[in-house]
N, C-alpha and C positions, 0 to 999 in steps of 0.2 A: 507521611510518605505520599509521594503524588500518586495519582490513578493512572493507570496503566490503561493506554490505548493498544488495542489490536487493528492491525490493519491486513486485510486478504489485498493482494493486489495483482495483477496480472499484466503483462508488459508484453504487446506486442510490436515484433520487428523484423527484418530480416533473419534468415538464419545465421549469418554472419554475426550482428549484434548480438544474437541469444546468444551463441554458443560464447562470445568475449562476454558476455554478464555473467554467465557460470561460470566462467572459469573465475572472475572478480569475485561472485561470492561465496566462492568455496574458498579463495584470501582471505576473504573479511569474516567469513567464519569459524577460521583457524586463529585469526589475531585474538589477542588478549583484552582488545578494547574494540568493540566491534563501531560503534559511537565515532570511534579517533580514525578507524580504516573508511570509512563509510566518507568523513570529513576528508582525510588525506587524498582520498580518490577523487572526488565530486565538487572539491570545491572550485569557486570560479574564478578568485584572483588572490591574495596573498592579502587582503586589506581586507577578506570579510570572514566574518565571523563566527565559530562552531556552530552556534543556533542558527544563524542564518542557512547556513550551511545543507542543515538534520529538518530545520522547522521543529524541533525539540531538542528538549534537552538534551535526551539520552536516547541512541535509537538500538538495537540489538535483532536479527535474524531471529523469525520464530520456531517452530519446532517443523514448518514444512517448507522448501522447496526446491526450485528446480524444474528441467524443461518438460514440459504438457505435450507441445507437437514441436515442428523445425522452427515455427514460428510464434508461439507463445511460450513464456516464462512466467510459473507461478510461486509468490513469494510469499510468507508470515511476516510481517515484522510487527516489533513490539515496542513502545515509544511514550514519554510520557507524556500526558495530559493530554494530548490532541497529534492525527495523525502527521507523519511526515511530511507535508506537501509539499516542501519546499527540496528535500532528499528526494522524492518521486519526480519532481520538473526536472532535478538534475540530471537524474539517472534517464531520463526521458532523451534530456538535452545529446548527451554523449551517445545513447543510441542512434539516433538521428544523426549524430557525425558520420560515425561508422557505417551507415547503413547507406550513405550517401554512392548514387548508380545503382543501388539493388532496387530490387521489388518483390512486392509482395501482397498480398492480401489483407488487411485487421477488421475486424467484427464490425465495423463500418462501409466495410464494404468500398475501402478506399485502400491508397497507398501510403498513407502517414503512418507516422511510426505513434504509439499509443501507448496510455497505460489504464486501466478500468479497476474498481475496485469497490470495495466495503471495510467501515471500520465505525468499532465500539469502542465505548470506554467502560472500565470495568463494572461501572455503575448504569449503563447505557445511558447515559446521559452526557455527549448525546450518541447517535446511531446514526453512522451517513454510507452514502454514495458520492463517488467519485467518477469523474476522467482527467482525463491530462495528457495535454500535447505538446508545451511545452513550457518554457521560464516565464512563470504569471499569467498560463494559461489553463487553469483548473476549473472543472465544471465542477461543483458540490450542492449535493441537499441533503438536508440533516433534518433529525426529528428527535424525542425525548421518549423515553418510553415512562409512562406515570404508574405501570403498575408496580405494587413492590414487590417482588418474585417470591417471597416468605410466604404472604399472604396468598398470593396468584397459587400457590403450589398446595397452600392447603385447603381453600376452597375448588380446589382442581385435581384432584389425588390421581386420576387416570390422563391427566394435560402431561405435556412438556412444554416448560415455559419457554426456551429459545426457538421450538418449534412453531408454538400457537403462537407467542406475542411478539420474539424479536425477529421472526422469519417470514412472519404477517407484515410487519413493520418495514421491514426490506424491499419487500413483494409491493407495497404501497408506493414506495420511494420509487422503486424502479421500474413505474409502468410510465 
């Protein structure tokens, strides 16, 4: 079976565009192939291809989200082998239509439309950071975590390992 990537992601944009991607995917998480709603929506001409599409195989909504303020949208998704980036450029793309005469503010301190994020694979290997502004426009740094969490947890009885090692790990990446 493949490893399952986790991806936290957070999408800022107008309030207009937030509230049209809830309502998209409260859709897409009611359909029965979330992978084929994600593709039907997102994709960009009739000649390319699911993976291109997802940037993974298979992508599915994870157990959290929905809107944070008028202007940021945070989402779980779940994907195999490596996060969606090519599904988050999309989803980026089409906000950015939409949002087109609005304004607003995003964690840059600009008016672009944006998306920010974190993502693991179930093995942490590897453990990244993301942004993304638009089609082929992804900033990423990744890292490996070497400990093995078995071992880490029992030379560590009062540790937590996502706390100490993969949130240590994070905190590195994102200074």
């Amino acid at each position: 079976m493949a490893n399952i990537c986790t991806t936290q992601v957070a999408f800022y944009a107008p309030k207009k565009a937030i509230d049209w991607l809830n309502e998209q995917i409260e859709m897409i998480r009611k359909s029965e192939n979330n992978s084929q709603a994600f593709c039907d929506l997102f994709k960009l001409n009739d000649e390319e291809h699911f993976i291109d599409t997802l940037g993974a195989k298979w992508v599915n909504v994870g157990s959290d989200w929905g809107i944070v303020e008028d202007t940021r949208y945070d989402m779980n998704l779940e994907s195999a082998w490596h996060f969606p980036q090519d599904l988050i450029e999309r989803i980026i793309k089409k906000l950015t239509e939409i949002s087109e005469g609005e304004t607003f503010e995003n964690p840059n301190e600009d008016d672009y439309v944006m998306a920010r994020g974190r993502y693991w694979d179930e093995a942490y290997d590897p453990i990244g950071i993301f942004e993304s502004y638009d089609i082929d426009n992804t900033d990423t740094d990744e890292t490996s975590i070497e400990e093995d969490q078995d071992e880490w947890e029992e030379e560590n009885p009062d540790g937590f390992f996502w706390d100490d090692v993969i949130e240590a790990a994070f905190d590195t990446l994102e200074v």
